[in-house]
N, C-alpha and C positions, 0 to 999 in steps of 0.2 A: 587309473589314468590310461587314455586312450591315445596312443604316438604310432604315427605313420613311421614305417621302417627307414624313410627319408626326411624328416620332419625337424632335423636338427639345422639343417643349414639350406634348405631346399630353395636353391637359383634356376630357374626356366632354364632347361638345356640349350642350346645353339638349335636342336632340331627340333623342337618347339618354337619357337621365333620363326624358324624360313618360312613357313606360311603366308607372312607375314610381309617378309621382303619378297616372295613371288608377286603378292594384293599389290607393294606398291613399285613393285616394275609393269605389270601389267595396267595401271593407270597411268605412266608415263610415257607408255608404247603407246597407249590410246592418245593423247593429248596432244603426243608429237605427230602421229597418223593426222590429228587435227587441223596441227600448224602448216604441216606440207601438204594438205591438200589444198587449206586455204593461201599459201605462199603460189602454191600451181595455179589457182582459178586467177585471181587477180596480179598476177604476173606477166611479162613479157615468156613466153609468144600468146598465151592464150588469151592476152587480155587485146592484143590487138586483131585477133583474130573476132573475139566478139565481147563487144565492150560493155563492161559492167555500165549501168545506169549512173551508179557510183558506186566508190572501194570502201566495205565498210572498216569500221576501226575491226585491228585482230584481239581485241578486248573480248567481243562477244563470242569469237570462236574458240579464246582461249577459256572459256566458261563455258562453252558446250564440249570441248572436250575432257575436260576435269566430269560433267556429271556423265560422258556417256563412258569415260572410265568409271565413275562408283555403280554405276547402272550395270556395266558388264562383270564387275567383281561381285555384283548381288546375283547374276543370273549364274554365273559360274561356279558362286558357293551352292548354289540350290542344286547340283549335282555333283557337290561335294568336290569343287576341283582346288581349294587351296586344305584339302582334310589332310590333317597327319600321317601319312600311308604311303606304300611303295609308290615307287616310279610306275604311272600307267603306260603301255606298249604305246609306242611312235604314233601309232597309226590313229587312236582310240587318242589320244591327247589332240593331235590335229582335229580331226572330230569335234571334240569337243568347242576349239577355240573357235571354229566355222560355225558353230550354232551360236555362242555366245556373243560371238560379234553380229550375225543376225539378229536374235533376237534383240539384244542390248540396241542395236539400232532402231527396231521396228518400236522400241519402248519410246523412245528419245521423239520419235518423229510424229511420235503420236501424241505427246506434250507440246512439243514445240508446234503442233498443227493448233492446240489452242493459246499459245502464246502471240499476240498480237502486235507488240510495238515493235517488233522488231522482223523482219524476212532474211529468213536464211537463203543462203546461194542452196538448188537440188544439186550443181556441179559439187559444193565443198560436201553432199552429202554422200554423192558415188564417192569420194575422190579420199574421200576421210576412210568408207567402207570397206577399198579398195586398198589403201595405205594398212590399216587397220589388224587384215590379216596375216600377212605376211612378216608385221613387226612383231604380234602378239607370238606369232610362230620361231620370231628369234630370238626375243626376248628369254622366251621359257626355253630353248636351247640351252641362252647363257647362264639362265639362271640353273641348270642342270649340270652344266660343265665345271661355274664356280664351284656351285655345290658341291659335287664328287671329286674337286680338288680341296675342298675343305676336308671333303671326308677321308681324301688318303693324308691329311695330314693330323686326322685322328678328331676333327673339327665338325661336331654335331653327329657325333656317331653313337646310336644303338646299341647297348650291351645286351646281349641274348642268350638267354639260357634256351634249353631245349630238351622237351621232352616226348619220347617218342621212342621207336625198333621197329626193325623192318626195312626191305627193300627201300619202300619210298622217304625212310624218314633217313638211310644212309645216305640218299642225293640228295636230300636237301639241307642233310649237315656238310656235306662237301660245299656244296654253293653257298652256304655261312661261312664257312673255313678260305675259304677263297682268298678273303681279304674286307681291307674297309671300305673299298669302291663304291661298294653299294648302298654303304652306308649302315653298315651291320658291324661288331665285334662278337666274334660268337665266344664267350665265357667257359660253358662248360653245359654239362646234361644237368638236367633232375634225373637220380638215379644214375641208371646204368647205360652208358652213353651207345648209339647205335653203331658206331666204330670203336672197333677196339681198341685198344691202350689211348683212348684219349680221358681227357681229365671229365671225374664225377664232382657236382658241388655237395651233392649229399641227395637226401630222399625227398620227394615233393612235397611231406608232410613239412618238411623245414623254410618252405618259398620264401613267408615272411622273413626268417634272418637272415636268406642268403639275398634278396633283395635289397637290405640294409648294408649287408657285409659288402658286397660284392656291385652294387650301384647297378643294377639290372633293369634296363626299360622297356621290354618284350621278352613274352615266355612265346614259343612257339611250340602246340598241340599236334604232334604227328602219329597217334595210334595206328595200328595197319590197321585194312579193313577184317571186320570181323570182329573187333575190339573196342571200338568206338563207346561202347558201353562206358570204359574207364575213361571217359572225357569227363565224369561229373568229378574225378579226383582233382582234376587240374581247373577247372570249375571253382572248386568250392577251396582248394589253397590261394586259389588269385582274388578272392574276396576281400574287397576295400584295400588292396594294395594298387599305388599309382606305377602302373604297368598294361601296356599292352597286349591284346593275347591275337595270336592268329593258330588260326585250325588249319590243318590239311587235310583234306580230305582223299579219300582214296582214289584212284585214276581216274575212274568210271565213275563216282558216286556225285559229280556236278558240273557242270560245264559253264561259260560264262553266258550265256543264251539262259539258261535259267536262274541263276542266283551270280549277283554283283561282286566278282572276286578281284583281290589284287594277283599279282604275279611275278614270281619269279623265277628266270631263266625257262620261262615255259610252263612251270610248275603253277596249279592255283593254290590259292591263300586266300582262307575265310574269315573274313576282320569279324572277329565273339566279341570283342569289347574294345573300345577306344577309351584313349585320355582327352576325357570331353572336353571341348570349348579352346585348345589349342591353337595354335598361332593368331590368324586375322581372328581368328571367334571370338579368343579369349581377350585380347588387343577391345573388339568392339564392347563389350562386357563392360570392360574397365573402365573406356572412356564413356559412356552412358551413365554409368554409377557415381565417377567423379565428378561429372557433369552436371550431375544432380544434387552433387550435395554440398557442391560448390558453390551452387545457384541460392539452395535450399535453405540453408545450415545460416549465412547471411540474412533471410527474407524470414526466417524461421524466429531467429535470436531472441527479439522484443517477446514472442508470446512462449518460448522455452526457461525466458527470466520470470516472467510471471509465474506461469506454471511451479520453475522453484522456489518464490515466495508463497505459493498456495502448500504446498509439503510443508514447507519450511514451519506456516502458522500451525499446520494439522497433525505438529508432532517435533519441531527441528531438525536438528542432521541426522544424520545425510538428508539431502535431499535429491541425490543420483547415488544408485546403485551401483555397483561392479561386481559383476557375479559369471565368475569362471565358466566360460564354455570350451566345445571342442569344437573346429573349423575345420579350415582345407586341413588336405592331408594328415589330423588326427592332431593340428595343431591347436593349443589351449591358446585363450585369448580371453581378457575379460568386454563382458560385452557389457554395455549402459543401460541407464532405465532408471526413472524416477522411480522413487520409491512410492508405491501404493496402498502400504501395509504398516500399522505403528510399530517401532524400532522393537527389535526382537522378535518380530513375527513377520519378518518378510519372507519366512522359509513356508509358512504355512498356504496350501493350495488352495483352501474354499475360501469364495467367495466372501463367508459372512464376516473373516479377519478383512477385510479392505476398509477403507477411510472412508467417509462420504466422500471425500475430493479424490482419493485415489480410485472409487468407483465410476468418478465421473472420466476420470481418465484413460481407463479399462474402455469405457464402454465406447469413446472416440479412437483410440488405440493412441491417445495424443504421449502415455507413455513411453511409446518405442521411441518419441523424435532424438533422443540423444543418441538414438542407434547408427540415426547420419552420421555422427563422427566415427563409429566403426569404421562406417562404409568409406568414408574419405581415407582410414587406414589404410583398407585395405582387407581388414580383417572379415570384413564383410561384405555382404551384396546387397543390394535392394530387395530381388527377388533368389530366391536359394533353400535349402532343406532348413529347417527349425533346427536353430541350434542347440544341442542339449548338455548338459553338465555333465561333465566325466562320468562319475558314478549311474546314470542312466542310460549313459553312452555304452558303460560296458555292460548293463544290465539288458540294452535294445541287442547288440551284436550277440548276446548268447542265445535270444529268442529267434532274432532273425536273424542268419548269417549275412545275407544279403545287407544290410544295414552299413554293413563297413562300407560298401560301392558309394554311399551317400559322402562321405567324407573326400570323393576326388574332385568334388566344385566347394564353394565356399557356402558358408550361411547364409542367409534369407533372411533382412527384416519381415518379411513374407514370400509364401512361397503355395505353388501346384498341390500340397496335402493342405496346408490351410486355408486357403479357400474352397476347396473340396469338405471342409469340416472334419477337418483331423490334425490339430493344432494339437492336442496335445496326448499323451498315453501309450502305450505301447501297442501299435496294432499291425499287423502284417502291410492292412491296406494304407497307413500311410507311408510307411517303406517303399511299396510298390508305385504309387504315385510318384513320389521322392526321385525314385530308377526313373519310370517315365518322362519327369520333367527333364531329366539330365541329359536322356538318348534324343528327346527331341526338341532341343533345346535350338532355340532363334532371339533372332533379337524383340520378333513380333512375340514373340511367346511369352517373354517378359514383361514387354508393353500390355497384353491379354492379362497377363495375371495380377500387375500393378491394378489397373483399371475394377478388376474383377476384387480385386481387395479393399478400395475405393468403397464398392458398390453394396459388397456384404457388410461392413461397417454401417453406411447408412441405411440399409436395410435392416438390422438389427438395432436401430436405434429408434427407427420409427415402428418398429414390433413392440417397444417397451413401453 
């Protein structure tokens, strides 16, 4: 059996969620930039100074600023500004929020330039632009200040091991050691700690238990240079455990002009792996999947009742399966499926044990449809890695190590290896796919592979 070192009671941290509350302060900074612009254009003085034709209702403003908030929360995730990760420097967050409210604007006006029943005020468009920046820039102050008052009161804070010696890895255990401000608990080393007489958790070979013992949500990679070799130890102990990794690299060996670093106190920090799909990512994930099967599972019912009277003639009970898999975090779950195979041979893989009706099943995928009730669980996703059964779970993870990485998103009634054509077996390349979908993972990515799973179904139907 396959158990995530967290998998016994695992609640989303506080600091997984802010993501989340940054998305929706940053749409209500937009919304209100909205209101007061439109409060300015058709107000006293400026309305007697040059008078609207007519005051439209604030209905239509209050629904262009509600999308040109979702609009600027889509352009600002595209450069990763609600991701999991340190505080970006003052200057480079400014930045950021002055491109996003451009762009997000120049998106909106180019919509609303074919929307016709209605004409917007150009004043409420400077005036929204204008409001727009300056709130989005104190918004995320606030939401920076709350924060690191939650974090010194212990509140969505990071536990950090750290592994590393040498000059650069003793400064940046100091600036861990500092405090929670930052939103860091530094724990202790793997191994032998870079300052002395401070506390060892044990040897890196032990990550997975001291990540369970000891609730650890970032390892942090400090080899001096010259060493960096021994990155593959820390590498290959942080595989498929739901933890954070960031590298330091040596003084010299990067700069942020060529590769995209976090920072701190001056120092860069090279994000090797994230806990994918966190806060607003993982938030839109959920609500898309419930969405769906909330819709689905209803409109779905009449022909999932038939389908169980079609089992039902072609052999009796069961006629839904429940067949132990392993999910997020290494968590077992049973996941559904009509049965396709006569009783006592639904263990066997070929084809020629199937039913004629369970073959007609197979070949529409119309056996998965009870998997929507996973997904309304929870237990599942729509799209996500192929769930597999313990015993091949620990038989994939000794072949591939990498294998474990696949258990930090959830299962996939379909997913990026199968439609690729690697649904099922042990293979490197569906591992690799699996990684890939997860590093680049969107919500259009989902909608791509949905689609694309759609399509190879009916293309192999009309092959036969």
């Amino acid at each position: 059996m396959v158990k995530s070192p967290r998998a016994k009671s695992r609640r989303r941290p506080l600091w997984f969620w802010l993501p989340f509350v940054a998305v929706v302060m940053d749409i209500l900074a937009v919304l209100l930039a909205a209101i007061l612009a439109y409060t300015l254009r058709f107000s006293e003085p400026l309305r007697s100074v040059r008078a609207p034709r007519a005051v439209p209702e604030i209905g239509e403003y209050f629904v262009f600023g509600i999308v040109l908030g979702l609009v600027y929360v889509l352009v600002a995730r595209s450069y990763q500004g609600y991701s999991s990760r340190l505080r970006p420097p003052p200057e480079q967050e400014v930045g950021r929020i002055l491109t996003g409210a451009i762009l997000s604007m120049g998106v909106v006006l180019a919509a609303i330039f074919l929307y016709r029943e209605f004409t917007y005020s150009r004043a409420v468009f400077l005036g929204t632009l204008a409001f727009m920046i300056p709130l989005l820039i104190l918004v995320r102050a606030i939401f920076y200040r709350v924060q690191k008052a939650l974090f010194q009161r212990g509140l969505g804070v990071r536990r950090v091991a750290f592994w590393g010696w040498g000059p650069t890895a003793q400064s940046l255990w100091n600036e861990f050691a500092k405090g929670r401000a930052q939103g860091f608990e530094l724990v202790g080393a793997m191994g032998d700690a870079p300052v002395s007489g401070e506390p060892s958790l044990g040897p890196l070979s032990a990550l997975a238990n001291i990540v369970a013992k000891d609730d650890i949500d970032l390892l942090v990679l400090a080899p001096p240079p010259g060493e960096e070799d021994r990155m593959a130890e820390g590498l290959q102990a942080a595989e498929g455990l739901p933890v954070e990794l960031l590298y330091v690299p040596g003084a010299a060996q990067v700069t942020p002009s060529r590769v995209p670093l976090a920072e701190l106190s001056g120092k860069p920090l090279l994000r090797l792996k994230t806990v994918p799909m966190a806060g607003a990512g993982y938030i839109v994930k959920r609500l898309f999947d419930l969405g769906k099967a909330v819709f689905w599972i209803p409109c779905l019912s009449p022909l999932m009742a038939l389908i169980a009277l079609g089992v039902y003639a072609q052999g009796g009970r069961p006629m839904v399966l429940r067949e132990l898999r392993v999910g997020l975090d290494g968590r077992e779950f049973y996941l559904l499926k009509f049965r396709t195979r006569p009783v006592g041979k639904e263990d066997e893989p070929d084809d020629e044990s199937l039913t004629p009706f369970g073959r007609f099943l197979t070949r529409w995928a119309l056996d998965k449809l009870p998997q929507l009730v996973n997904v309304f669980r929870g237990e599942m996703s729509l799209v996500g890695p192929h769930p597999e059964p313990p015993q091949v779970a620990v038989e994939l993870q000794k072949q591939f190590p990498a294998y474990l990485d696949r258990r930090r998103v959830k299962s996939g009634v379909t997913g990026w290896a199968q439609v690729q054509g690697f649904a099922g077996g042990s293979s490197a390349e569906r591992a690799e796919l699996d990684l890939q979908y997860m590093e680049q993972w969107s919500l259009w990515f989902d909608i791509r592979i949905f689609c694309l799973a759609i399509a190879k179904t009916l293309r192999e139907k009309s092959a036969t």
